[in-house]
DRENROLUM-636007 format. One line per field, with one value per residue (C-alpha): residue in three letters; chain; x, y, z. Coordinates in nm, 4 decimals, decimal comma, padded with zeros to 6 digits. Layout:
code = [ALA  ...] .
unit = [A  ...] .
u = [X  ...] .
v = [Y  ...] .
w = [Z  ...] .
***
This chain:
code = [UNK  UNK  UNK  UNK  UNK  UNK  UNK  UNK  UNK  UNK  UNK  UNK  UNK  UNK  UNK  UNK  UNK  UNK  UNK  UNK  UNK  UNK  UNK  UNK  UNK  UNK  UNK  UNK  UNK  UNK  UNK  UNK  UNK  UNK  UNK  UNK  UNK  UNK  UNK  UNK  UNK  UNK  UNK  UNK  UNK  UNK  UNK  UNK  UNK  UNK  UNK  UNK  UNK  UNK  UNK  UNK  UNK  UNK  UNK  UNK  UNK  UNK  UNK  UNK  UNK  UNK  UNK  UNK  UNK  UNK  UNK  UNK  UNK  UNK  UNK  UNK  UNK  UNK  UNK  UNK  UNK  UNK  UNK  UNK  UNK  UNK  UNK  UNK  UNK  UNK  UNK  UNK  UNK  UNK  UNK  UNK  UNK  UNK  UNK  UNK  UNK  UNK  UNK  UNK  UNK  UNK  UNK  UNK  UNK  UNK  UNK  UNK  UNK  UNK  UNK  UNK  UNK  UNK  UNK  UNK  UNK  UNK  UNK  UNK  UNK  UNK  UNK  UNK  UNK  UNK  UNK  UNK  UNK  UNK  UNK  UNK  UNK  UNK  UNK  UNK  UNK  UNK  UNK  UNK  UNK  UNK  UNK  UNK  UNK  UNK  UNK  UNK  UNK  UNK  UNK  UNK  UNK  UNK  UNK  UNK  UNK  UNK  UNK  UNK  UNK  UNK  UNK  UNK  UNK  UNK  UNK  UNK  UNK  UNK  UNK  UNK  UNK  UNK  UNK  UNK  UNK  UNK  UNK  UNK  UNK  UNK  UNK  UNK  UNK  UNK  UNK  UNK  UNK  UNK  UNK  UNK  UNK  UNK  UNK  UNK  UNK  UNK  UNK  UNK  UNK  UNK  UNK  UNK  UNK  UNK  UNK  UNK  UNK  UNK  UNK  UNK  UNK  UNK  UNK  UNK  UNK  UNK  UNK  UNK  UNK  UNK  UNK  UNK  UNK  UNK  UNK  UNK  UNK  UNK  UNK  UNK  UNK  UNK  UNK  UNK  UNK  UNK  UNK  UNK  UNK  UNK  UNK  UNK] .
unit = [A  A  A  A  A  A  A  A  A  A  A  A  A  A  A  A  A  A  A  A  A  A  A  A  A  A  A  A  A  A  A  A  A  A  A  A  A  A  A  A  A  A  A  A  A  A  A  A  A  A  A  A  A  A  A  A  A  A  A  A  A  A  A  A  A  A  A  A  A  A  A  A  A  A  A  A  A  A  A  A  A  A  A  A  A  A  A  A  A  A  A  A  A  A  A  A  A  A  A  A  A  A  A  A  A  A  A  A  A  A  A  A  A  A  A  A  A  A  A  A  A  A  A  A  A  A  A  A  A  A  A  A  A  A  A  A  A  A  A  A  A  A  A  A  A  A  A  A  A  A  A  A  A  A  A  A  A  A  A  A  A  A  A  A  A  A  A  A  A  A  A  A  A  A  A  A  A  A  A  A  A  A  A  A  A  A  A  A  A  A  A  A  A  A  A  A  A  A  A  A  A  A  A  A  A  A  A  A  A  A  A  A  A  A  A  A  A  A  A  A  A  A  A  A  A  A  A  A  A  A  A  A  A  A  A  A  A  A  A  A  A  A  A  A  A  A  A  A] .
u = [-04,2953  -04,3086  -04,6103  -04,6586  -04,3710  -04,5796  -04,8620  -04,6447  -04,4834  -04,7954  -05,0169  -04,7194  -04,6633  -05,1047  -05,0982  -04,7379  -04,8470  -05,2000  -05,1290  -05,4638  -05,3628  -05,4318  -05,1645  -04,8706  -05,0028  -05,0835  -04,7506  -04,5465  -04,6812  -04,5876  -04,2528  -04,2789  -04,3655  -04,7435  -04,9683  -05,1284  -05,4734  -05,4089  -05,2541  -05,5363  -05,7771  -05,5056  -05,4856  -05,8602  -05,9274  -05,6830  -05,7822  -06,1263  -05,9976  -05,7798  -06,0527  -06,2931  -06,1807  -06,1227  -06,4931  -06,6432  -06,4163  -06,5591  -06,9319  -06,9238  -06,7762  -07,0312  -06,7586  -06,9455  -07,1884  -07,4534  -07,5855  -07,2441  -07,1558  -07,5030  -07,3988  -07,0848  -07,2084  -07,4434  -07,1795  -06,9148  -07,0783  -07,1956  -06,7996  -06,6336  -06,8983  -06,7978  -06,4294  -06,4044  -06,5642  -06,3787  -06,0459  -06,1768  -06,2325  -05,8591  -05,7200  -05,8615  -05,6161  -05,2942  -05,2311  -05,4027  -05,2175  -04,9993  -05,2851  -05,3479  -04,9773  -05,0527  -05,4195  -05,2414  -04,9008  -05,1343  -05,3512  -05,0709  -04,8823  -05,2081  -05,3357  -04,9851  -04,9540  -05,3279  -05,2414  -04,8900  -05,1317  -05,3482  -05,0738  -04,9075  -05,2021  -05,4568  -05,7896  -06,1610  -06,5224  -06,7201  -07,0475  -07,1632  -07,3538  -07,1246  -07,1890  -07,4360  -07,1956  -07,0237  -07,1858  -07,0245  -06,6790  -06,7490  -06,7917  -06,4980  -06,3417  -06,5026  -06,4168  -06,0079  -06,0636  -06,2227  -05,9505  -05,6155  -05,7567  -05,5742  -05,7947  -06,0892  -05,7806  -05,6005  -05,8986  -06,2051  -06,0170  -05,9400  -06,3482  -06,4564  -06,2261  -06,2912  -06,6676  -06,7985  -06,7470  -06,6856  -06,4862  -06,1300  -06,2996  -06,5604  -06,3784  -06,1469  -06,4479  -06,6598  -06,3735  -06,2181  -06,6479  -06,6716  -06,3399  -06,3956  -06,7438  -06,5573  -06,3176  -06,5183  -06,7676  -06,4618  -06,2653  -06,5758  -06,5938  -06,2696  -06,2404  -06,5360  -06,3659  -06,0813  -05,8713  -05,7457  -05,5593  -05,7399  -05,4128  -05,1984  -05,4471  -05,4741  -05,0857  -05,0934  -05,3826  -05,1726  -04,8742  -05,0686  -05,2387  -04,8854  -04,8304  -05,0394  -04,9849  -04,6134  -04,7425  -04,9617  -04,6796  -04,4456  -04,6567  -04,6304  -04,2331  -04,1770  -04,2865  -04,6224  -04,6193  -04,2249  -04,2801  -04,5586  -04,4081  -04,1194  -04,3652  -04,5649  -04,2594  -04,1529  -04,5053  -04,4637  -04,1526  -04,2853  -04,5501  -04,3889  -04,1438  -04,4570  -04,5675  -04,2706  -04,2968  -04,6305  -04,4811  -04,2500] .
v = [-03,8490  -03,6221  -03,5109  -03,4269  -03,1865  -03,0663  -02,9997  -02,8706  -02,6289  -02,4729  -02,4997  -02,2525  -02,0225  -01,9604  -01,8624  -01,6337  -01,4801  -01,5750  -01,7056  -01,9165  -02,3164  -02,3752  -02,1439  -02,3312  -02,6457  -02,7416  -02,5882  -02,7973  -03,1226  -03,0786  -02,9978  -03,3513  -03,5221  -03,5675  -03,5277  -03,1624  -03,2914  -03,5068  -03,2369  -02,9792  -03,2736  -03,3206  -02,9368  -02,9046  -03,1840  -03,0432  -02,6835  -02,8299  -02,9293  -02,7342  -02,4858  -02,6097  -02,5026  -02,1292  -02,0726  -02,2892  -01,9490  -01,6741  -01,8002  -01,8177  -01,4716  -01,3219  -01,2108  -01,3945  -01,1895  -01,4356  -01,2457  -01,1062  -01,5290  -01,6409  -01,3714  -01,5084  -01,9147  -01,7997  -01,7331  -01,9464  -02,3081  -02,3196  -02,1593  -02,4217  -02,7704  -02,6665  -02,5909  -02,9430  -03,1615  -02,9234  -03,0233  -03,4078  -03,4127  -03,2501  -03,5375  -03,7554  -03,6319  -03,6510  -03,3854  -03,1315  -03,2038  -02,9528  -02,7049  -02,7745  -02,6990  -02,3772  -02,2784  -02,3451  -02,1355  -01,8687  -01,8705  -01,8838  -01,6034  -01,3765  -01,4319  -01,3906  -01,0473  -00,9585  -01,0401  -00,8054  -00,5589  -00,5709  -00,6065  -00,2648  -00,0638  00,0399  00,0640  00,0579  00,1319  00,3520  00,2298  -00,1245  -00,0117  -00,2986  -00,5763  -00,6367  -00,8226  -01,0221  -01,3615  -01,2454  -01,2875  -01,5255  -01,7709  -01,6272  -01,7299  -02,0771  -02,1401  -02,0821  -02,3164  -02,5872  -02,6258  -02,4937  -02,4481  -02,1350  -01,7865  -01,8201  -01,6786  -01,4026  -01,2900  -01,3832  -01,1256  -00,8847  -00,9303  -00,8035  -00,5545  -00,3894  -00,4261  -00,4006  -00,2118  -00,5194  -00,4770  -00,6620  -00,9590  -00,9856  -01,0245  -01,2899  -01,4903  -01,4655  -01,5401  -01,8397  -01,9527  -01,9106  -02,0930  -02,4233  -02,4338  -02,4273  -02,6546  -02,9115  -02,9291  -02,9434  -03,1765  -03,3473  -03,3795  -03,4113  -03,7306  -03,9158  -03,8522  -04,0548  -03,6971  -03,6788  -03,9261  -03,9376  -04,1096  -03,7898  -03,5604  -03,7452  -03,7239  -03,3555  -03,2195  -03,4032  -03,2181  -02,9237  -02,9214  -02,8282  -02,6344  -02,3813  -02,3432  -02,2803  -02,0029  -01,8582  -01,8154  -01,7126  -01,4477  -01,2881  -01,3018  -01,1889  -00,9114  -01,0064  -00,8195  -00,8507  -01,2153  -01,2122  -00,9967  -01,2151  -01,5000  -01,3522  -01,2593  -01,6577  -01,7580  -01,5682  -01,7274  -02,0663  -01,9661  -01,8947  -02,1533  -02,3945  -02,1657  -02,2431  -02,5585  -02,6129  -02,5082  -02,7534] .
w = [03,7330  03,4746  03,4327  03,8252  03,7754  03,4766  03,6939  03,9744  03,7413  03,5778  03,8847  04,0344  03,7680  03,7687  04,1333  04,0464  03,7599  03,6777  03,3192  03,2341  03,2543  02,8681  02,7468  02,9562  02,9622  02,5870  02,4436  02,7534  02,6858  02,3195  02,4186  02,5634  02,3055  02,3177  02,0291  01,9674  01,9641  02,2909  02,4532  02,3950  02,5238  02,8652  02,9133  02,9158  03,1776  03,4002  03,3486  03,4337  03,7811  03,9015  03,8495  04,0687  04,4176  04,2996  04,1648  04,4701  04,6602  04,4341  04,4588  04,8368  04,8138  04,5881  04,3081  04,0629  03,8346  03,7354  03,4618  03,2919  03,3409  03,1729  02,8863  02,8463  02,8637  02,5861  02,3479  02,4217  02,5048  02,1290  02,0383  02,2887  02,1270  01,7594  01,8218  02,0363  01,7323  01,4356  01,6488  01,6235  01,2515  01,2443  01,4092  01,1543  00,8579  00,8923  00,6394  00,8752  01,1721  01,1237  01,1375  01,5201  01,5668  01,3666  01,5352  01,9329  01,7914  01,6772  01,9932  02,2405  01,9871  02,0238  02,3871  02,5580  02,3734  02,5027  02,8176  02,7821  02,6825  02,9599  03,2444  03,0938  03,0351  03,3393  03,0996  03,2569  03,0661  03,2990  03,1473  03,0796  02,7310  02,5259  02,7576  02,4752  02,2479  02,4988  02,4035  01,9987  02,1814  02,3960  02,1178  01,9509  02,2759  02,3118  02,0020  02,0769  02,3653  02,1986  01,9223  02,1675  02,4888  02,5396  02,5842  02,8270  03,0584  02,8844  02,6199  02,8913  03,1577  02,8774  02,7438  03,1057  03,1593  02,8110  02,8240  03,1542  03,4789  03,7117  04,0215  03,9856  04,1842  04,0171  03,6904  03,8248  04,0131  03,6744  03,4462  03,6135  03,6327  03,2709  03,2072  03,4168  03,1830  02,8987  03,0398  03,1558  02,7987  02,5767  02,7744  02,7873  02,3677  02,4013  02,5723  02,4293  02,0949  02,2431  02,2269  02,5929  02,8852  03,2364  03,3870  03,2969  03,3797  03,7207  03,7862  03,6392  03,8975  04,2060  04,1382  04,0579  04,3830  04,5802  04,2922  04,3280  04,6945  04,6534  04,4246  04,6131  04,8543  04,5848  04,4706  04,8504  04,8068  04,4418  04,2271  04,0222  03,7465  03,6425  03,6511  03,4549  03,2032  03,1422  03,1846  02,8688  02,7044  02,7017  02,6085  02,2980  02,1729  02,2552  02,0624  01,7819  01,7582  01,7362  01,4426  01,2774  01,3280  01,1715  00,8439  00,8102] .
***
């Protein structure tokens, strides 16, 4: 039962605030006992699916920009495969266990104050002259997600934003796009390197599925960007209690 309030619970606070899946899910399921690597592997798959409907949305809509997407894919496919297998020969040492713990506490640390950033601040390019080095941060970005699965989210939105002159729409079709590719290759590695659990992620995307329709209803009700703040705010004390932790 848990793990459909898990789902529930995220799935809700994405259509309320908008936080990317990977940065509440991985930290949660720790919280719950269930092993870093594993837990990167779970939040992946269920990122992966929960994903689906929205970009099957933005394509029919035309809000997502094919070439800014193939740009992105470039860089962070190759980020997302190496990060995936690093985080498999991790899980293979005990010793470096702790240094998942420290990589998702960093990540979630870092992407939650981004995304602070972002929600305070109203920046936009007027030119699309640096669109050139988006694949460079995509694989920065793939990378994150292969090893935490936190950042396609909160650093993909921020990427687009910062270095291109997409419409708001755009950005959010595009993104989420690029995400559930990232998603679904390193949950893929993920689970072939026996680093995931397809009955959790199958109870996770059930309750996520009413999740995020009490969300999107939520969102009408209450104030987006207060809860988002205070959502961010909590993110970034989760994430550094798990830094903590990994110095133990």
């Amino acid at each position: 039962m848990k793990f459909y309030i898990v789902g529930f619970f995220v799935a809700f606070l994405i259509g309320l605030t908008g936080v990317g899946g990977g940065t509440l899910t991985v930290p949660v399921l720790i919280m719950l006992g269930i092993e870093p690597s594993i837990a990167v592997g779970i939040s992946l798959g269920f990122s992966a699916l929960i994903k689906i409907p929205s970009s099957i949305v933005y394509f029919f809509k035309g809000h997502i920009e094919k070439k800014t997407l193939f740009y992105l894919s470039a860089g962070g496919i190759p980020g997302v495969i190496l990060g995936s297998l690093l985080l498999g020969n991790i899980y293979k040492h005990d010793k470096l266990r702790s240094l998942i713990l420290l990589m998702i506490g960093l990540t979630l640390v870092i992407s939650s104050l981004v995304n602070l950033w972002h929600t305070l601040k109203d920046y936009r390019p007027t030119t699309n002259k640096y669109a050139i080095l988006l694949p460079l941060f995509a694989f920065l970005i793939g990378f994150e997600v292969g090893t935490s699965s936190s950042g396609a989210g909160a650093l993909g939105t921020l990427l687009l934003l910062s270095l291109t002159t997409l419409s708001p729409s755009d950005v959010v079709g595009t993104d989420i796009t690029f995400g559930l590719i990232l998603s679904l290759i390193g949950g893929g590695i993920h689970l072939f390197q026996g680093l995931s659990d397809t009955n959790i992620i199958v109870k996770m995307v059930t309750g996520g599925i009413f999740g995020a329709i009490g969300g999107a209803f939520a969102c009408i009700i209450f104030p987006k960007k207060p809860a988002r703040i205070f959502l961010l705010l909590w993110l970034i004390f989760v994430g550094s209690m798990l830094f903590i932790r990994s110095l133990r």
